[in-house]
MARBA-112554 format. One record per residue (C-alpha): residue number from 1; x, y, z. Coordinates in steps of 0.05 Angstrom, whole numbers. Example, Ala and Ser with C-alpha at 12.3 -4.5 7.8 and 13.67 -1.06 7.14 Angstrom:
residues 2
k/c1/c2/c3
1/246/-90/156
2/273/-21/143
END
This chain:
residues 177
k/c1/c2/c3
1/0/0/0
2/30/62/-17
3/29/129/23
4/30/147/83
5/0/93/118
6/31/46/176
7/20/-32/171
8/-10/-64/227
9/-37/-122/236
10/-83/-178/213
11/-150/-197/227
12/-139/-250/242
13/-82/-221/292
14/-141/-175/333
15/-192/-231/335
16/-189/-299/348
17/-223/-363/336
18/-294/-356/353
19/-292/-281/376
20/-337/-234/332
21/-292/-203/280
22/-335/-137/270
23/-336/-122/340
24/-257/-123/354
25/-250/-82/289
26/-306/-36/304
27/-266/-27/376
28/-193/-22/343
29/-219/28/288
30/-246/77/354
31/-184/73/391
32/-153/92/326
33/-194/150/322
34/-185/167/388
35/-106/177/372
36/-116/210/307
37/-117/162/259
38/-166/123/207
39/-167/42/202
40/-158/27/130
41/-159/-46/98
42/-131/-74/31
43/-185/-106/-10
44/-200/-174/22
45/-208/-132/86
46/-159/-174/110
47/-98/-135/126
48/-102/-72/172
49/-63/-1/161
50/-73/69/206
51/-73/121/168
52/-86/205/192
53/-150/233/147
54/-102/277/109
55/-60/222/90
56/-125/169/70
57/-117/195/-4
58/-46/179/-12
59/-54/110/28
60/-103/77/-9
61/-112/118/-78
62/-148/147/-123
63/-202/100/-96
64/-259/135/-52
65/-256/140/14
66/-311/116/58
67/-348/180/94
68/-393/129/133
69/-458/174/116
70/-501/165/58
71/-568/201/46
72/-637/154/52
73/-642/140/-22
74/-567/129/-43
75/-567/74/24
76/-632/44/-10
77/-596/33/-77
78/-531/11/-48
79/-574/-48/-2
80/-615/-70/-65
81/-554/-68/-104
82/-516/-114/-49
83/-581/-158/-37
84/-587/-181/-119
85/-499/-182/-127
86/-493/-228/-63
87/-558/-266/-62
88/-582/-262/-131
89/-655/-231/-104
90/-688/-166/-131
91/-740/-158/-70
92/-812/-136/-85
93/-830/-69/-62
94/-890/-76/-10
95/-946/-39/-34
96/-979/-39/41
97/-920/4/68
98/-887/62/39
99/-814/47/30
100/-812/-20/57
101/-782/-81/12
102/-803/-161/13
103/-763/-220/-12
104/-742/-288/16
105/-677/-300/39
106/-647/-373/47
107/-718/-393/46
108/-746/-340/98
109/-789/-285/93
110/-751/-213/107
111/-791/-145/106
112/-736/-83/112
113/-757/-1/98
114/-717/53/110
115/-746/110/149
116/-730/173/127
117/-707/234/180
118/-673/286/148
119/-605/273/118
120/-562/227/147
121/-610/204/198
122/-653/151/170
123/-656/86/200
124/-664/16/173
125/-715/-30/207
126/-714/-107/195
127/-760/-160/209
128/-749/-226/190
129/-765/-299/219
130/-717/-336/267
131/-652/-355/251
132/-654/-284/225
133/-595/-305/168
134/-611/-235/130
135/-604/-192/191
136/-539/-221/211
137/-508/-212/140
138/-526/-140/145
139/-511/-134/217
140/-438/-135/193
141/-443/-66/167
142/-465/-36/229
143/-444/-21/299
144/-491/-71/351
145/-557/-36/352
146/-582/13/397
147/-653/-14/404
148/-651/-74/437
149/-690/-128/376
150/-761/-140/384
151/-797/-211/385
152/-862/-199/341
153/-913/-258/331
154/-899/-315/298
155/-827/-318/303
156/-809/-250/272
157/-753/-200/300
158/-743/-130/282
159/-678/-91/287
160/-671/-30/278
161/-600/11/254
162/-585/81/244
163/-547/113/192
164/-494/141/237
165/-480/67/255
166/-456/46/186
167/-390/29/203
168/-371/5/131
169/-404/12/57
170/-449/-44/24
171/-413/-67/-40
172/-458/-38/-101
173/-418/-68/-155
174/-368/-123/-170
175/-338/-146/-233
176/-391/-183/-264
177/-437/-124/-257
END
């Protein structure tokens, strides 16, 4: 990695076997900014640099650096985009609710909307059946949520996250899109 950047670690070096990945990096990246300095990864998100904010663009590139906020509407095309790359599903809109999305997901029914605040504060609410295999792939994107989930009827649980939680961007394209 060129730039200014100083090499630090692997994952695999801050979390170990059976210890949730997300929330030791999620707990490095603050300390990091605590001291000054961005968390920045190389592709696979495998291996871990610090970088200050004014040297980002000169570690990593001409490639775009993450702000971690993302208006309603640009979040919305990003998750659809991620849902049909990574699971091959283009979910229904649900005609019942305003802004709220329907699909099945490893053979499970998933509801999501996004509520809109004003920029930057929307939040995404989930409900989906037990196991809940959806809202864990997605969960690795955010900080833990700050509403504790809710058990609905017949096996459902909504979550709910908030757009300053984002900790890291859904992937809207890949190669063969």
């Amino acid at each position: 990695m060129a730039g200014d950047a100083t090499y630090l670690c692997t994952v695999d070096d801050i979390a170990g076997p059976g210890e949730d990945v997300q929330e030791r990096l999620t707990f490095f990246a603050r300390i990091l900014d605590k001291l000054g300095y961005s968390l920045i990864s190389d592709k696979e998100h495998f291996h871990l640099w610090a970088a200050r904010p004014g040297d980002l663009l000169a570690a990593v590139g001409p490639a775009k650096v993450w702000s971690g906020l993302l208006d309603p509407d640009e979040f919305e095309r990003r998750l659809l985009a991620w849902i049909h790359i990574n699971a091959g599903i283009l979910p229904d809109r649900d005609l019942a609710q305003q802004g709220a999305w329907t699909f099945l997901f490893s053979g499970l029914p998933v509801m999501f909307s996004i509520k809109d605040g004003h920029p930057m504060k929307w939040s995404l609410t989930i409900e989906e059946t037990e196991p809940c295999p959806f809202t864990g792939a997605v969960a690795r994107y955010f900080a833990p949520p700050r509403v504790i989930p809710t058990h609905l009827a017949g096996g459902r649980i909504r979550t709910i996250y908030f757009a300053g939680d984002l900790i890291r961007e859904f992937d809207d394209q890949t190669d063969h899109t």
